[in-house]
SESE-610262 format. One line per 2 residues: number of its first residue (from 1); their letters; for each residue x, y, z of N, C-alpha, C, O. Coordinates in pm, whole numbers. Layout:
BEGIN
NUM	A	X Y Z X Y Z X Y Z X Y Z | ...
//
This chain:
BEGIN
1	XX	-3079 4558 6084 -3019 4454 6001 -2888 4506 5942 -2886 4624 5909 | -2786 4439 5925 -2648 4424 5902 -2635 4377 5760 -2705 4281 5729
3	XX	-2559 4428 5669 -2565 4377 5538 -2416 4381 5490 -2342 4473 5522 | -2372 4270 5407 -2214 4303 5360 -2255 4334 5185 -2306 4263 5098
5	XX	-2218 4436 5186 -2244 4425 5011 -2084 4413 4986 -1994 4470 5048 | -2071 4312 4865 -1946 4364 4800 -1995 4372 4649 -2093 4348 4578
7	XX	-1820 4437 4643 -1864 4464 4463 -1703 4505 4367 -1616 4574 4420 | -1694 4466 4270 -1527 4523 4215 -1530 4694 4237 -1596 4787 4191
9	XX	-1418 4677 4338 -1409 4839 4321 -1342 4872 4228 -1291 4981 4253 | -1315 4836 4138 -1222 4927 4050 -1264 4866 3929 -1186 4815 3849
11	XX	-1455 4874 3910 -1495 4859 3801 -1567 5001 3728 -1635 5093 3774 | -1524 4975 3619 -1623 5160 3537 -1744 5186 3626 -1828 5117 3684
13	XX	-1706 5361 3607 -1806 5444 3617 -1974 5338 3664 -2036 5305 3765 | -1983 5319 3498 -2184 5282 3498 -2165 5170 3620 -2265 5161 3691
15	XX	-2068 5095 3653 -2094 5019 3757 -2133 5108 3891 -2243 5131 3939 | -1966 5160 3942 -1981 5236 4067 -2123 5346 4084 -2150 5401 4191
17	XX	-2194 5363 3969 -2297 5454 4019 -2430 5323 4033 -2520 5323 4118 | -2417 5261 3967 -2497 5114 4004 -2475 5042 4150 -2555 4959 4192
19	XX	-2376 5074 4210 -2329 4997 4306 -2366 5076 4448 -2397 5021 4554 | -2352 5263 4416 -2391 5375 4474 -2533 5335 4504 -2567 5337 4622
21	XX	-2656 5284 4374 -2787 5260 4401 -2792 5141 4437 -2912 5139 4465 | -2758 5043 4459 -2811 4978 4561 -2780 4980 4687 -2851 4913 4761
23	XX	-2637 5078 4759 -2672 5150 4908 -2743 5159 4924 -2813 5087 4995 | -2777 5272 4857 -2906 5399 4847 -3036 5280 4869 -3114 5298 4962
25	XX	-3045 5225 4827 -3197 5070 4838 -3201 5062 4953 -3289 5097 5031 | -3076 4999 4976 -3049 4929 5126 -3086 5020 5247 -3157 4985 5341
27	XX	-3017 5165 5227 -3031 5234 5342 -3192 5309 5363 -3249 5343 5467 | -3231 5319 5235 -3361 5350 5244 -3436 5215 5322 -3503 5234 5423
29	XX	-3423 5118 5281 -3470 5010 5348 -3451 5004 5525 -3497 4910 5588 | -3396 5089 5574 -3303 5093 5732 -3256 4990 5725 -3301 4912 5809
31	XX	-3140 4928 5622 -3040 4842 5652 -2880 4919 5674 -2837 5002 5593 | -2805 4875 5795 -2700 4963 5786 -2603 4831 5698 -2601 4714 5735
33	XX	-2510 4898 5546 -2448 4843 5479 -2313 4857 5528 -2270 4968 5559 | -2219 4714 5541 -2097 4748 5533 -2017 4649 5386 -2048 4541 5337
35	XX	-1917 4738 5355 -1881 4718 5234 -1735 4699 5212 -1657 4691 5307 | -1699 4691 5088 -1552 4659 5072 -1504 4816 4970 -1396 4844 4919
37	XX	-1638 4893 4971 -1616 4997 4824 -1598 5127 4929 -1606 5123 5051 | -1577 5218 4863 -1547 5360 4977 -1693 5416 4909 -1682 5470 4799
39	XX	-1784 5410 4948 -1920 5465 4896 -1976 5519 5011 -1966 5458 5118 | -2037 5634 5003 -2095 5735 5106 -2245 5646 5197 -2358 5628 5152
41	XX	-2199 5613 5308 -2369 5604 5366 -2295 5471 5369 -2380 5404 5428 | -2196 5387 5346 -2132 5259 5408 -2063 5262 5528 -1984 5348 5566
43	XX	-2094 5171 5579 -2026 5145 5724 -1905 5077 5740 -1911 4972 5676 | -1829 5086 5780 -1711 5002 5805 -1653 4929 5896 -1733 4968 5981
45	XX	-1567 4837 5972 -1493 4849 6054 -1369 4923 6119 -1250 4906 6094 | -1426 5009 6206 -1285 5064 6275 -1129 4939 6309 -1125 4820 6275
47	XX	-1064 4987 6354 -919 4900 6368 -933 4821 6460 -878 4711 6470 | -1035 4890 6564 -1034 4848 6680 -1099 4703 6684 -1047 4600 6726
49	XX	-1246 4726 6621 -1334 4631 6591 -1259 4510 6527 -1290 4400 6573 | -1178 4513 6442 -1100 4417 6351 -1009 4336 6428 -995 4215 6414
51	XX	-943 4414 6518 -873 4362 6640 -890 4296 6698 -815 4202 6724 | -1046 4328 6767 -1125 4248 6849 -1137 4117 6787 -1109 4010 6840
53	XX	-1197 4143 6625 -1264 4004 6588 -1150 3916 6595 -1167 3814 6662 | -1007 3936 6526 -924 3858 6520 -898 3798 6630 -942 3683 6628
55	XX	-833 3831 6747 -835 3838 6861 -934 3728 6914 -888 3635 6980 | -1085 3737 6883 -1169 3652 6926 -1179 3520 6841 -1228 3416 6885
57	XX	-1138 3531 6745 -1150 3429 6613 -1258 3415 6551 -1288 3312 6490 | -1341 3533 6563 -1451 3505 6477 -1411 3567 6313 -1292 3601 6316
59	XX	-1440 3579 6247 -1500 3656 6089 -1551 3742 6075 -1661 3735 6128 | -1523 3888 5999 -1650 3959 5952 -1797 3935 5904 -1893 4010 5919
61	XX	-1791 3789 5828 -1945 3773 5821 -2028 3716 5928 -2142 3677 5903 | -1973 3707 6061 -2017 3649 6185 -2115 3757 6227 -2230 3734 6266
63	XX	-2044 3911 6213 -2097 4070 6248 -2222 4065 6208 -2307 4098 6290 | -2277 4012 6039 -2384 4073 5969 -2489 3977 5939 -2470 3857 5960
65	XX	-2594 4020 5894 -2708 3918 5866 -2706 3816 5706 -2741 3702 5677 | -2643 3936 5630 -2620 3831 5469 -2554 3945 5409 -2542 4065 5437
67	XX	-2502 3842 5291 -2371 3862 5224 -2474 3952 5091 -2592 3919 5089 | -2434 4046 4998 -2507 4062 4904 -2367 4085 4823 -2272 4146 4869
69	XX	-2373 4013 4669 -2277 4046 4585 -2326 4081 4495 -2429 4024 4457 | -2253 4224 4401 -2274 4216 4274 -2157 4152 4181 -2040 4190 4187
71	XX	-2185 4090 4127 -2101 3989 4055 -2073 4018 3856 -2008 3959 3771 | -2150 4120 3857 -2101 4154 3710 -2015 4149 3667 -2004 4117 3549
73	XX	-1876 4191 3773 -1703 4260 3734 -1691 4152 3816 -1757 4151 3920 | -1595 4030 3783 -1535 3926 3843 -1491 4013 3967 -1436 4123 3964
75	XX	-1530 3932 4081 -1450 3963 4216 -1388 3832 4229 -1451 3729 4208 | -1258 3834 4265 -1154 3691 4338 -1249 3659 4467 -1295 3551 4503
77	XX	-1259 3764 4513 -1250 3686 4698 -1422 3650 4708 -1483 3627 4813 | -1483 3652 4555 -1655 3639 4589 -1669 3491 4621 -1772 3461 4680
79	XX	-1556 3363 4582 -1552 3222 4643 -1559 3246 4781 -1639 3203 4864 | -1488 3302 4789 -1412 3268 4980 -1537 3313 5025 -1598 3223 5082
81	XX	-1613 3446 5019 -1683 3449 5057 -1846 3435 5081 -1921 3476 5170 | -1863 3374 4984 -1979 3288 4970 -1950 3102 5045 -2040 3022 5071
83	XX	-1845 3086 5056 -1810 2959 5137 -1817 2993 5292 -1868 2915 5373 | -1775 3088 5319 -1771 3172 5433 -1896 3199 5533 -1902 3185 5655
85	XX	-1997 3243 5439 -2142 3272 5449 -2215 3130 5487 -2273 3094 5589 | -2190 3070 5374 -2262 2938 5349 -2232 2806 5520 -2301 2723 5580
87	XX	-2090 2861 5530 -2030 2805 5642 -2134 2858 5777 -2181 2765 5842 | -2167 2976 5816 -2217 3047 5889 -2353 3063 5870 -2412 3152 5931
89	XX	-2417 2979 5783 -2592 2983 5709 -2633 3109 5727 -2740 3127 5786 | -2543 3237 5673 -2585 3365 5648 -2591 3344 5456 -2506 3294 5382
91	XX	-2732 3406 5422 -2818 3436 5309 -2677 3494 5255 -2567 3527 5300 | -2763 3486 5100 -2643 3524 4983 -2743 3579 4893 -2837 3506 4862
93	XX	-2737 3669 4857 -2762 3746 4754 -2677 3752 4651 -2593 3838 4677 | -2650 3684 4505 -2569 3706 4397 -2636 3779 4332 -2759 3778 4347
95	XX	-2581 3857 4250 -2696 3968 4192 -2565 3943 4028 -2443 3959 4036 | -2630 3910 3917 -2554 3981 3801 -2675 4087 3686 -2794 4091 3656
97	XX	-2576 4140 3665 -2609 4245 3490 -2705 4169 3403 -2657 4084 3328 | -2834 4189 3404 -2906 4124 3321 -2818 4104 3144 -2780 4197 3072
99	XX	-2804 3923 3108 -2707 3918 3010 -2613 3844 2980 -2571 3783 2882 | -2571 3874 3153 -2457 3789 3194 -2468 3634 3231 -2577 3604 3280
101	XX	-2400 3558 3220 -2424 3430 3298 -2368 3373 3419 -2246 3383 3431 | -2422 3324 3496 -2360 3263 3601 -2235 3155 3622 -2221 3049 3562
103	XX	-2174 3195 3695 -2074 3089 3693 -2134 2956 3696 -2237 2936 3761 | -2059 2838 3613 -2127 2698 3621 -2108 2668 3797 -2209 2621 3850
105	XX	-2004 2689 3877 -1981 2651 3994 -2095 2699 4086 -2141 2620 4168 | -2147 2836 4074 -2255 2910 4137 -2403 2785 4128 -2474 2751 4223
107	XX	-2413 2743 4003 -2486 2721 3941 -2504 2577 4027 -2606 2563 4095 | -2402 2469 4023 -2392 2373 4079 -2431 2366 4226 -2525 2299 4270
109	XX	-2353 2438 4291 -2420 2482 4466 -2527 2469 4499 -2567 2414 4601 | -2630 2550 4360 -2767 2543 4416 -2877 2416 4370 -2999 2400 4369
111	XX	-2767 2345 4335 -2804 2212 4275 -2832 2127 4435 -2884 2016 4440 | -2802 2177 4515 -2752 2111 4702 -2915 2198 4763 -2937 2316 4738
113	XX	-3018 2106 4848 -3132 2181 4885 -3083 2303 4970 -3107 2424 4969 | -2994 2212 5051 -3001 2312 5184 -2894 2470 5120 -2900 2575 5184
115	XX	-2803 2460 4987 -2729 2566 4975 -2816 2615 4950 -2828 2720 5012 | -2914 2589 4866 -3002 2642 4797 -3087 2731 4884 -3116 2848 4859
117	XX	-3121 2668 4979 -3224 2802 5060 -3141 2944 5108 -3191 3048 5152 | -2993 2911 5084 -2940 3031 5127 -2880 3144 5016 -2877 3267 5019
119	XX	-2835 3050 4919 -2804 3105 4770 -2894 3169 4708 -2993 3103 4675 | -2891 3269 4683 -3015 3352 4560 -2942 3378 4480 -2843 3443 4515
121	XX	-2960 3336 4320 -2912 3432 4226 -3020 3455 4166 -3120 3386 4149 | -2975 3626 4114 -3075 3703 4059 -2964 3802 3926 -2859 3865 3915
123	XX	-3068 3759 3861 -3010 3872 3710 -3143 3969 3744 -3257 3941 3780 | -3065 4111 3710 -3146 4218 3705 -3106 4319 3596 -2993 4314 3547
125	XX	-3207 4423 3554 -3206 4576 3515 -3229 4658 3622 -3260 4632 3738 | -3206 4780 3553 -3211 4875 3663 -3380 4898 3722 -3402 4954 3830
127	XX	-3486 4845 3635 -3603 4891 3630 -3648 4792 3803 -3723 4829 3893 | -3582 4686 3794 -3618 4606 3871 -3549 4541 4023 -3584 4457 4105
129	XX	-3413 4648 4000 -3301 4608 4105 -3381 4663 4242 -3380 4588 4340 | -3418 4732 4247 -3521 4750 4341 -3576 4641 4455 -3551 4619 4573
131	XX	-3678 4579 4343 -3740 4495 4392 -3656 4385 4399 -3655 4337 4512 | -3589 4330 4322 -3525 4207 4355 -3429 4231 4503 -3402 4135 4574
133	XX	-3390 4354 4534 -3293 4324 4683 -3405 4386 4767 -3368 4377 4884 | -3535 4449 4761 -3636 4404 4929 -3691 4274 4931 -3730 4226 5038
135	XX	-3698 4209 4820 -3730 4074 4848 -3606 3965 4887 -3635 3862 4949 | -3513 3985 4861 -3406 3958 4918 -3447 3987 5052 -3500 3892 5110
137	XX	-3436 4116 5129 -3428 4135 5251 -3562 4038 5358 -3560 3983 5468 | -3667 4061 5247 -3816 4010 5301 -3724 3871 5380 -3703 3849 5499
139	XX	-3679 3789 5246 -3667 3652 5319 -3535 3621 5407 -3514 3509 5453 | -3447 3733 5428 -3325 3751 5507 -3432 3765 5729 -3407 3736 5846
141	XX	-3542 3827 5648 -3639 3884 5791 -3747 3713 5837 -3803 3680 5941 | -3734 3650 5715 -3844 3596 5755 -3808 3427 5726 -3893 3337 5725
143	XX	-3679 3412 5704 -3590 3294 5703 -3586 3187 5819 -3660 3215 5913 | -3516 3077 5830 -3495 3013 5942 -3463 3056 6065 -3368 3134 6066
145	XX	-3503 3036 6148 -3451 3092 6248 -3442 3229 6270 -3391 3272 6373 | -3476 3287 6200 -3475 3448 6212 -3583 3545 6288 -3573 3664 6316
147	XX	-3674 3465 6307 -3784 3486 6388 -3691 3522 6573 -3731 3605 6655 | -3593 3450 6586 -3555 3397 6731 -3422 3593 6689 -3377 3654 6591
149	XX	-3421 3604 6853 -3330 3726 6842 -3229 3684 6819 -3189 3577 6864 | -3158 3765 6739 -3032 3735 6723 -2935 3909 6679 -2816 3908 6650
151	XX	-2984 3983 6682 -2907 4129 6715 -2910 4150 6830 -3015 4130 6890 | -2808 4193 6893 -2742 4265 7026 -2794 4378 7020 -2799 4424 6906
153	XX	-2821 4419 7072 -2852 4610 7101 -2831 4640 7242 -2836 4546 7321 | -2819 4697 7263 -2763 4792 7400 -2826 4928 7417 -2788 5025 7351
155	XX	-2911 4931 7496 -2993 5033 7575 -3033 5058 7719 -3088 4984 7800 | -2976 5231 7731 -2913 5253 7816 -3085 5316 7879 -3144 5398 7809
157	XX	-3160 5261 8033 -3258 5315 8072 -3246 5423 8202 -3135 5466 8232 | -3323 5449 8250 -3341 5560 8393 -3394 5459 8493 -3455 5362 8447
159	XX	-3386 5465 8564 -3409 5386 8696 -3580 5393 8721 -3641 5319 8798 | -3649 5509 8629 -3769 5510 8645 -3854 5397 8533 -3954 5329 8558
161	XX	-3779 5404 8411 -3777 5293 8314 -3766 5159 8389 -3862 5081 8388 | -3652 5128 8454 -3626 5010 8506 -3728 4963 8567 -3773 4850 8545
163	XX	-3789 5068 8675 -3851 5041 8767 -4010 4992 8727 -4068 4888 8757 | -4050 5094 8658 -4193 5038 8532 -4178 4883 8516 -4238 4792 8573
165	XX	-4055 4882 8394 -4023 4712 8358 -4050 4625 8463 -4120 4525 8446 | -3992 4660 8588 -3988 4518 8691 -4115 4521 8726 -4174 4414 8727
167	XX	-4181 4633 8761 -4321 4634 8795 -4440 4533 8687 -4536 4458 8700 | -4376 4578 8605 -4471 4537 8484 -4455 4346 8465 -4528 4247 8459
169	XX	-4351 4371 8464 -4324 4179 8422 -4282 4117 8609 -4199 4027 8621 | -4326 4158 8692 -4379 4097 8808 -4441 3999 8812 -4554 4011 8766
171	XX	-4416 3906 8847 -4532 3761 8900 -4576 3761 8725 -4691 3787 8692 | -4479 3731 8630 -4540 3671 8462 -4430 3590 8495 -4363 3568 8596
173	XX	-4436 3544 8352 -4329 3470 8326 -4266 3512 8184 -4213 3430 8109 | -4276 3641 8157 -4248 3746 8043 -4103 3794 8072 -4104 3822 8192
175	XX	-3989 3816 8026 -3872 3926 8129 -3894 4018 8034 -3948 4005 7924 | -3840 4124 8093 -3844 4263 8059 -3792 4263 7892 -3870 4307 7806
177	XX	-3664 4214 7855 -3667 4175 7717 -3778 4129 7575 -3801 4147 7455 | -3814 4065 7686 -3904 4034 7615 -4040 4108 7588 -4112 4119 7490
179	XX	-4043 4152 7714 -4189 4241 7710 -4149 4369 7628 -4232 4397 7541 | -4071 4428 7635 -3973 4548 7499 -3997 4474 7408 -4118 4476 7388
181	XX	-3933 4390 7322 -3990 4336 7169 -4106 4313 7154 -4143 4307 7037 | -4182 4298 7233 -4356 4233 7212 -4389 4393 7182 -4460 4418 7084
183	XX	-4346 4484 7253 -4412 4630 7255 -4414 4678 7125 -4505 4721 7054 | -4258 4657 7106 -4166 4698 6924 -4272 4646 6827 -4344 4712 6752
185	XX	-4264 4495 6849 -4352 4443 6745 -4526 4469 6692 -4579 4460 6582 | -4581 4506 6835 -4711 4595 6881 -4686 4727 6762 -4776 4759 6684
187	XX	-4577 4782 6764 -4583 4907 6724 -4529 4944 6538 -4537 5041 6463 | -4466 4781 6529 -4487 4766 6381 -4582 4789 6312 -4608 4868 6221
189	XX	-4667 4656 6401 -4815 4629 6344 -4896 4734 6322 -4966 4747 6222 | -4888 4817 6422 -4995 4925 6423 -4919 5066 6340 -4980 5172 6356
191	XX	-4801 5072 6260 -4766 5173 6219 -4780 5170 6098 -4726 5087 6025 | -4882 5296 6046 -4927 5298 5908 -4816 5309 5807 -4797 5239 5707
193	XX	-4739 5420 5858 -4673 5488 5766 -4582 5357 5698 -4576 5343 5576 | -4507 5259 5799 -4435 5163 5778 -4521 5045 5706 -4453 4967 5639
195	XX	-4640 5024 5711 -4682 4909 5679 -4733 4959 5519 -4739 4871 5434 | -4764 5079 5487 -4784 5117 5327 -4638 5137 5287 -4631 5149 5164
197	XX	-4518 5145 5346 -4387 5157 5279 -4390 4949 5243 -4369 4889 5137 | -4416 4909 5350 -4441 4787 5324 -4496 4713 5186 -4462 4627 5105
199	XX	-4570 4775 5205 -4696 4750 5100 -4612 4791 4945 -4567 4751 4838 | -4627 4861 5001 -4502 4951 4861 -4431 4865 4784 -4443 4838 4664
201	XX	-4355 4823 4867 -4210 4759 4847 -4287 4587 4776 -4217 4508 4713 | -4436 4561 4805 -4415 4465 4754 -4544 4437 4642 -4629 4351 4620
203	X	-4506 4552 4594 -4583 4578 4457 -4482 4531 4338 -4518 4541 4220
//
């Protein structure tokens, strides 16, 4: 999973180390984050990649699965890109400083059903920022349409691999794609270690 966090970079200290922990969430979570902040363990776009997109006319939020903002420190471009998202029915995570209030405009949006299933706002503390962005993620995994593939991956096999696959999904009506995710998903189910991190996470 693909995540855009943004956040004011050039807000105090107690923010940027607030902003540091919810990477740190994310990547513990195996989400790879890309960001607008120079924070360690964020991903970025190379020149090349940027090139491409322009070039193709797509958007950066086309790349990722949902938008996550922290919104404590006014960001300008947090309109554009929540219209952006909303345009592309990629999830929104607003996150403010338990305290703070929401913009009336934020507020209005989710007054609309369908923004609404994609809009989350959430006021948090630190005790609880935690939990409020894996449940975020829960329903980023388990949303519309999200069931159906929609990450690219690219994997490179041996001809002895290949050869298994064709053998295997012979005379079905399974393709080899498919029979790989059924396996993946086989191996969710049955993995302890992941399903008590699971469990964990939704205590």
């Amino acid at each position: 999973m693909k995540i855009y966090f943004t956040a004011d970079s050039q807000a105090e200290e107690k923010f940027q180390k607030r902003f540091s922990q919810i990477v740190d969430i994310l990547n513990n979570a195996g989400v790879l984050v890309m960001s607008n902040l120079a924070q360690k363990n964020v991903s970025g776009f190379s020149n090349q990649d940027l090139e491409k997109i322009s070039r193709s006319g797509e958007v950066l939020l086309e790349r990722v699965d949902a938008l996550i903002i922290e919104g404590s420190r006014t960001i300008p471009e947090s309109g554009y890109l929540i219209a952006l998202a909303l345009t592309h029915k990629k999830p929104i995570l607003y996150l403010l400083e338990k305290g703070k209030a929401f913009d009336r405009n934020l507020l209005h949006l989710q007054e609309d059903k369908n923004t609404a299933k994609l809009l989350q706002l959430e006021t948090y503390t630190d005790s609880i920022l935690e939990k409020v962005i894996i449940e975020f993620l829960k329903l980023v995994e388990k949303g519309e349409d999200r069931q159906m593939p929609s990450i690219k991956f690219t994997l490179r096999i041996t001809p002895r691999i290949e050869r298994y696959l064709r053998w295997k999904t012979h005379n079905t009506k399974i393709s080899k794609a498919d029979y790989l995710r059924d396996m993946i998903e086989d191996m969710i189910d049955a993995d302890e270690n992941y399903q008590k991190f699971i469990q964990h996470e939704d205590e």
